[in-house]
C-alpha positions in Angstrom: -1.4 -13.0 14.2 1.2 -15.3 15.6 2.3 -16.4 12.3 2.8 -12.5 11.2 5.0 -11.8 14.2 6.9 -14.8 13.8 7.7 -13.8 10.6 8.7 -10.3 11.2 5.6 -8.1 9.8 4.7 -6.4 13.0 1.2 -6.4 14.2 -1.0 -8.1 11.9 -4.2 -5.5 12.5 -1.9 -3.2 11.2 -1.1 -4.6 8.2 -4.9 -5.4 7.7 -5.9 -1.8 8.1 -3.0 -1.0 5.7 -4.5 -3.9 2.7 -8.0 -2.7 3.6 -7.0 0.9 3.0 -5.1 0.2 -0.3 -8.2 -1.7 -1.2 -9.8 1.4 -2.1 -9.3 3.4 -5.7 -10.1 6.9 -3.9 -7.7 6.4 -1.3 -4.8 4.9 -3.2 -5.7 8.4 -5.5 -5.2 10.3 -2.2 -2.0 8.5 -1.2 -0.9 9.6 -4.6 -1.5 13.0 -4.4 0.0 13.2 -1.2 3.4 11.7 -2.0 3.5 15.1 -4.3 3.8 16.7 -0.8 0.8 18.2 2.0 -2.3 19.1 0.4 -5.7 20.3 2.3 -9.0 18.6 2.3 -10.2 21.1 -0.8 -7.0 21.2 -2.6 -7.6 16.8 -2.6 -11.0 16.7 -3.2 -10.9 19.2 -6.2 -9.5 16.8 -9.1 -11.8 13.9 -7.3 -14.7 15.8 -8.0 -15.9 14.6 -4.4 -17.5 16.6 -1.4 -14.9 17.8 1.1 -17.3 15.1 3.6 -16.7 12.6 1.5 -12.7 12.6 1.0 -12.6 13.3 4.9 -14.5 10.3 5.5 -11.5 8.4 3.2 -8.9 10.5 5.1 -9.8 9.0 8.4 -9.3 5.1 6.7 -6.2 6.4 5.8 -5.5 7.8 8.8 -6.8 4.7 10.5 -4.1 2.9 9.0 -1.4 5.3 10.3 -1.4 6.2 6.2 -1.7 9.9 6.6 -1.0 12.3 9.7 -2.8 15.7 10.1 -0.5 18.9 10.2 -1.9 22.3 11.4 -0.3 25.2 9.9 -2.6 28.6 11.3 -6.0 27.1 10.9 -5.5 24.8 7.8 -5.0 21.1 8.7 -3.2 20.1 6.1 -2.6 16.1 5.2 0.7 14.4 4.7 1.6 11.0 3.8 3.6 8.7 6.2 5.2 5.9 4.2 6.3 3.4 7.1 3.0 1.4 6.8 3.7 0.8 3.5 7.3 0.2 3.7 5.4 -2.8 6.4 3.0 -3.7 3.6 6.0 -3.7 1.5 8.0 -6.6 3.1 5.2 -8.5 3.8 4.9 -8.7 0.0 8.5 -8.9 -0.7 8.5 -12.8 0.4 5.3 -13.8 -2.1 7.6 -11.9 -4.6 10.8 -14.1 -4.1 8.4 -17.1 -3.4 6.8 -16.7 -7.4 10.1 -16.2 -9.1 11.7 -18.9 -7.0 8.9 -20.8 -8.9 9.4 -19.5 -12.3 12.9 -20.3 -11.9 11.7 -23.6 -11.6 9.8 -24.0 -14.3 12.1 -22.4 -16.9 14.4 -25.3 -15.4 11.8 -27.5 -16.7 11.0 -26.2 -19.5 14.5 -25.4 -20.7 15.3 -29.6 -20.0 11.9 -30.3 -22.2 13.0 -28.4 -24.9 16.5 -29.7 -24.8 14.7 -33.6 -24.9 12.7 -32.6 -28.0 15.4 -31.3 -29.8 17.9 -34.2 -29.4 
């Protein structure tokens, strides 16, 4: 956790709950539908062909993760995506990113000097 704070991610619990909610097919589905704009339990578990239970019971991970807030609008609770943990999720990935093409830049070095050897 130390090592995550250190290196500007924020708490790493939240960045777990984040990964462990992405992990899932159905809820990156949700997160998907959701960056369309608010939707109701129904309205997301219709093209899922799910039971309103069990999308609620992936809406709560999601929520969990601070992933998706609940709106009320009359008696509807509708569900909307909040993009900050991901924007989180984001960065942290953002240095593995630099990390591999700093590597591949390497290795085209190398492999651009081994070509030049074999062809002299």
């Amino acid at each position: 956790m130390l090592v995550m704070q250190l290196a500007g991610y924020g708490d790493s619990s939240s960045l777990d709950a984040v990964f462990a909610a992405l992990a899932d097919p159905t809820r990156r589905a949700l997160l998907a539908r959701l960056s369309e704009g608010s939707a109701s339990v129904k309205e997301l578990a219709a093209p899922l062909r799910m039971s309103q239970p069990a999308v609620s019971k992936h809406l709560k991970v999601l929520e969990g993760a601070g992933l998706v807030s609940v709106g009320r609008d009359g008696t509807s609770r509708p569900r909307s995506l909040e993009a900050a943990p991901l924007a989180d999720a984001s960065a942290w990935l953002e240095r593995y990113r630099e990390y591999w093409e700093t590597s591949f830049a390497r290795l085209d070095g190398v492999l651009g000097q081994l070509k030049r050897k074999r062809s002299s």
